[in-house]
C-alpha angles and dihedrals in degrees: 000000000000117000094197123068082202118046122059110224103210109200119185111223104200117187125171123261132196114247092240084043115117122200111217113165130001123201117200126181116204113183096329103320118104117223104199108187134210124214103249136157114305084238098048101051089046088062098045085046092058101044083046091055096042088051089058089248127149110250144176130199128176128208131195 
């Protein structure tokens, strides 16, 4: 949970993954709202990450 209602905290959650494993979807829950994610263009998460993030906005984004 965040303490503050002003400043984002960003974390980083790392598992482990089988070479051959493929990540399809991912589902977070931060303070009661479920964040369900689709799999998109590197370039293009990262944007709507970022615009999430500027807006104030809860956001995930995974990385292999």
């Amino acid at each position: 949970m965040n303490p503050s209602e002003t400043q984002a905290i960003e974390c980083t959650f790392s598992f482990p993954l089988d070479e051959k494993s493929v990540l399809n979807s991912f589902t977070a829950e931060f303070d009661g709202n479920v964040i369900n994610t689709k799999v998109q263009p590197k370039r293009t998460a990262a944007t709507k990450f970022d615009d999430a993030i500027a807006a104030g906005r809860v956001a995930v984004m995974g990385e292999r």
